[in-house]
N, C-alpha and C positions, 0 to 999 in steps of 0.2 A: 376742337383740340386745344387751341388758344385757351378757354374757358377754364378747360381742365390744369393745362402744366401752370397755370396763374389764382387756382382757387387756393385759398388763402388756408384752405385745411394741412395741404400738401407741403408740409415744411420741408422737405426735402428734391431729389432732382432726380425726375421725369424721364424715363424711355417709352415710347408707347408707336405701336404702330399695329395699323388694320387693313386688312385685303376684305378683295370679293374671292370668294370661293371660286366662283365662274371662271371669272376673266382674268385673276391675279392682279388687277390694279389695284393699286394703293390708293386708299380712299381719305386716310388721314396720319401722318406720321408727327411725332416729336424726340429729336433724335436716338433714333432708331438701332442706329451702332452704338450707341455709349454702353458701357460696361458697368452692371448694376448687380448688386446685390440679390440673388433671384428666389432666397428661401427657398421655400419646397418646387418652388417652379421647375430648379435641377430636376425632380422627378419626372417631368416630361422628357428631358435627355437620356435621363435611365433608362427609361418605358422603352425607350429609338433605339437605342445602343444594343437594349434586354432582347428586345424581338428578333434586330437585326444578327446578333453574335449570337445569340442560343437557340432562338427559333421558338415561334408561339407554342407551339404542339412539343419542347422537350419539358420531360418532370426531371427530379430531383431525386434522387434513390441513398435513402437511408438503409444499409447493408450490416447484416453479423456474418463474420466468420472465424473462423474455428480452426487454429493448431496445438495441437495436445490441449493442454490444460489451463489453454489462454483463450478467451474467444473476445475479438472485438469489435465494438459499436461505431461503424464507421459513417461520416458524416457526409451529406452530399452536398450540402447548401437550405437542409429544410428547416426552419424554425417554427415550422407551426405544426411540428407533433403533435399526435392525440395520445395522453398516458396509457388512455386505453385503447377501445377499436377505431381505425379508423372509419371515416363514414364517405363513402364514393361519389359524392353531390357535393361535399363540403370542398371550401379554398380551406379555410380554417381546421383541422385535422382530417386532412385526407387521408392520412398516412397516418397509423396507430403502433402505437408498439406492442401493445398487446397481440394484435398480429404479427407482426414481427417475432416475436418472442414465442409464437405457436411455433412458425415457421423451423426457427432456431433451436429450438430443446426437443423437437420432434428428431431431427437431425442430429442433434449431438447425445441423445439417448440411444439411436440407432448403432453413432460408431462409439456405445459405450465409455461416453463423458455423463459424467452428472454432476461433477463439480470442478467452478473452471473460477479463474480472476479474471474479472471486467477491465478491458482495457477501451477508455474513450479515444476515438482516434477524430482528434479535430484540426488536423492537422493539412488539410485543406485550404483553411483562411491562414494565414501568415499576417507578420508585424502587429501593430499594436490591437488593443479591442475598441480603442477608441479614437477617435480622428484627434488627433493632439491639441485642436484649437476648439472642441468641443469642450465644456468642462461646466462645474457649479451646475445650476439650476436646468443646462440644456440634457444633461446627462441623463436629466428622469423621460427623455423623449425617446431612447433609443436602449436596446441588450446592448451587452457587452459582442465584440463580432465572434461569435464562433457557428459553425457550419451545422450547427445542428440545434436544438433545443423544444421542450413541449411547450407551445403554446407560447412560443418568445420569453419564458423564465418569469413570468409577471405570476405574484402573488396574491392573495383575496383581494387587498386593494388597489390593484391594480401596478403599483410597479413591481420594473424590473429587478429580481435578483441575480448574483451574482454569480459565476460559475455555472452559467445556463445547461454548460455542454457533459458536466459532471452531475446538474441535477438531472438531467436525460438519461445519464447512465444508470444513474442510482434509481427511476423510474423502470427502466426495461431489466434491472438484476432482480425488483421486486416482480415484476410481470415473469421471468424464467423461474423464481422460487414459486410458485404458484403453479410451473408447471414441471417439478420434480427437480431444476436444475440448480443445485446452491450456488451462491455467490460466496465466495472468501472475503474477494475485494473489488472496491471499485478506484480505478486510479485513471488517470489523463496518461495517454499515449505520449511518447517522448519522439518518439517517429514514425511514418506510417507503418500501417497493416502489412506483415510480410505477403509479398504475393505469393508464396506458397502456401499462405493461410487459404482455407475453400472456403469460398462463398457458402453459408448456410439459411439466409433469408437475407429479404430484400421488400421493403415497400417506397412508394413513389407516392412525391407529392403531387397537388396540383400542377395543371402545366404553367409553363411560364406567364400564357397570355391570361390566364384566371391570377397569377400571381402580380403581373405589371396592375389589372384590376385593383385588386386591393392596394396597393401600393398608393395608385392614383386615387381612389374614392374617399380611400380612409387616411391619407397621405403617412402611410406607414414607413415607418423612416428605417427601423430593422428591415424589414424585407429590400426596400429599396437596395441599402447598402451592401446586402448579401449578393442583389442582383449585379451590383461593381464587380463584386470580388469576384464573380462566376464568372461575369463579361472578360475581367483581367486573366483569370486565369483560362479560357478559351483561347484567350489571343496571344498567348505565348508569353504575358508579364505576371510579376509577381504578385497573387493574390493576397494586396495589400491596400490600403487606401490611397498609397501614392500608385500602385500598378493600376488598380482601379481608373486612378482619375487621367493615368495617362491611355490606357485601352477607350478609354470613352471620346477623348479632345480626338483621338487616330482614326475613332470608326464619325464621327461628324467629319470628318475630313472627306473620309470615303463616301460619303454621302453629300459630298457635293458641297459645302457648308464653309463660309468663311469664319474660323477659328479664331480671327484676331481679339483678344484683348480676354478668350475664353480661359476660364480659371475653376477647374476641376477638383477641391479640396476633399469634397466625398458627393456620394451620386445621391443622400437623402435630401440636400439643402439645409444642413443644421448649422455648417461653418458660414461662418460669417467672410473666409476668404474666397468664397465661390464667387463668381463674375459671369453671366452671361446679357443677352441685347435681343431687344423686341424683334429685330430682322431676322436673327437665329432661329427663335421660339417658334413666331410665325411658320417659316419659311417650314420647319418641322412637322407642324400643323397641318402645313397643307398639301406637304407630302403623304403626312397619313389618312388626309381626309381625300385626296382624291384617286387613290390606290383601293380596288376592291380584293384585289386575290394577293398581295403582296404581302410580306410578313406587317407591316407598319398598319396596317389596316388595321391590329385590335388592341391599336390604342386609344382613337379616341373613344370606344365605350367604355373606359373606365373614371374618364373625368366627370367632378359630382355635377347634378345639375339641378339650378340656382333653386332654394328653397324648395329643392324634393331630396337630395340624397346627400351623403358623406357630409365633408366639409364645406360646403353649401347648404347643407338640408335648413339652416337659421340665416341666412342670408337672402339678399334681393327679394323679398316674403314681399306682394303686393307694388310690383313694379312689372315694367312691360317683361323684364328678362325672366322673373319667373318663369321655369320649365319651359323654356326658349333657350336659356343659354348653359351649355357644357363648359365649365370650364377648371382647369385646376389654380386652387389656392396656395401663397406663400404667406407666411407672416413671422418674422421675428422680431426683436425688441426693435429694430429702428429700420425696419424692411419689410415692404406689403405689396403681391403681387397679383396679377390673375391674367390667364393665360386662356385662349379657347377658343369656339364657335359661338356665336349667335346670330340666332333669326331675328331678321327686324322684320315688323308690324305689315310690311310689303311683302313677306316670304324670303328677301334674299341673305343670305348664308356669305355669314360674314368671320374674318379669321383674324384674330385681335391678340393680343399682347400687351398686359400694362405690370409695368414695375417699377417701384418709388425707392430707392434708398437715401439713404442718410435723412433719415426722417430724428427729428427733433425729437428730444426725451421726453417723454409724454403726450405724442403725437399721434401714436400707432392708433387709435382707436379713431379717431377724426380723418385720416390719413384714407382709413378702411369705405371707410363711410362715402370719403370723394369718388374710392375707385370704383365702386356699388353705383354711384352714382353715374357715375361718366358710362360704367358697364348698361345700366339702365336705359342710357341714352342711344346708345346703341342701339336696344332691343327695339325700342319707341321709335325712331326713325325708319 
């Protein structure tokens, strides 16, 4: 441990600390409570928060309904629409509008509509679309926040466009014209869905615990943040990134979790004012690792693992932790983290935490390389 908080890559300052799985002893720490910088590590608190307030097994239900001559596209929290069918295996468009849109014009042909105005009802997410201290070049990491969208609003090359939840409408008005029902107009809802409107179709996305999956493999930072605002708005605060981040510090509480110096700015890890500590993460960790039937049990399968999948699959390549260690990745300009399980070289199952901030300008890459390292050693021991 000495080796590591002192290797000369590491320009910055050190939280690290490791359990046995078994026994909960602490096998190695360096100040463990300090408050660091956690990158995408946040999304292991998402993952906790996601399972425990939503529940692994709920979806996400994308809804049309229908009064007179207005029918609208209402949003549940799913951003990984399929334009067209959805497909029942997939995390990635489970939920298709073209389905939807069977659903929907079958029904509103029946009580003699065929021509209605689109009303997007995204009205779900509240406050800003983007965490205010996110901005410039982090921006291409993340949708804009709204409760709905196909495929995250990302374009041929891959980024995000704008008005995710308007380009979703204007997707599902072309999928009803196709089946007899015109569009006038597509416009963004000013308030919800009156509930005297009737429900006319409905499809669900993947469940949550396939959604925390992706979230943690591919360290998806839209889904993650969605997962906030869902979390916020279950728990009676306002689904926004400040309700977000205060529903999350209240269910780690409830979990038993000392909250001190914890700094919740959004649940992707993009802000650079987020604050969590190796004793937290752990402590997280080993609650979902030693839980079989509990909701927190299906988190750890979605952290990558080293040189086989997600944000690992180019990492640890030829060191003992290859496909020995699960773990989830952070990294920002001057923040590199990693969080997880590994087996060491003995069989025994071990519950680690390492996170560096205030890493020197031009560091992050050398910085990467120590924590691989020291993860390495781990596995080797």
């Amino acid at each position: 441990m000495t080796s590591f908080a002192s290797d000369p890559r590491v320009t910055g300052h050190v939280s690290v600390k490791v359990v046995d799985a078994a026994t909960g002893k602490t096998i190695a720490e360096h100040e463990p409570d300090a408050a660091r910088t956690p990158a995408s590590n946040m999304k292991i608190v998402t993952a906790a928060v996601a399972l425990r307030v939503l529940g692994p097994a709920t979806t996400l239900p994308t809804t049309a309904r229908l009064q007179g001559g207005t029918m609208y596209l209402v949003g549940g929290g799913d951003t990984l629409l399929a334009a067209g069918a959805g497909s029942p295996s997939a995390v990635k468009g489970r939920a298709g509008l073209d389905d939807l849109a069977e659903q929907a014009a079958a029904k509103a042909r029946a009580a003699g509509v065929t021509n209605v105005e689109l009303a997007v009802d995204s009205t779900l997410f509240q406050g800003p679309v983007r965490q205010p201290e996110v901005s410039g070049a982090n921006t291409g990491f993340i949708m804009e926040m709204r409760p709905l969208a196909v495929m995250q609003s990302r374009n041929q090359a891959g980024a995000y466009t704008p008005n995710p939840d308007l380009s979703a409408g204007q997707a599902f008005a072309a999928a009803l014209s196709k089946r007899g029902i015109a569009v006038t107009a597509v416009n963004r809802a000013s308030s919800p869905a009156p509930a005297s409107a009737k429900e006319i179709g409905k499809v669900q996305s993947a469940p949550v615990r396939d959604l925390v999956d992706f979230a943690l493999t591919e360290s998806d930072n839209t889904t993650a943040d969605a997962l906030g605002h869902l979390v916020a708005a279950k728990s009676g605060e306002k689904p926004t990134f400040d309700g977000a981040g205060r529903a999350t510090v209240a269910e780690l509480k409830r979990m038993g979790l000392d909250t001190k110096g914890v700094v919740v700015a959004d649940n992707s890890g993009l802000s650079a004012s987020n604050r969590l500590n190796a004793a937290l993460l752990t402590e997280i960790l080993k609650q979902a690792g030693s839980c079989d039937r509990c909701r927190l049990a299906a988190l750890a399968s979605g952290l990558p693992v080293g040189a086989l999948t997600g944000t690992l699959d180019d990492r640890l390549n030829g060191t003992a932790a290859a496909g020995r260690l699960r773990a989830k990745t952070g990294t920002l300009a001057d923040a590199t983290s990693l969080s997880g399980y590994v087996q060491t070289s003995k069989g025994r199952l071990l519950v680690f935490s390492i996170l560096v901030g205030d890493l020197k300008e031009g560091s992050l890459a050398q910085g990467k390389a120590a924590v691989d390292s020291f993860a390495a050693s781990l596995a080797a021991s």
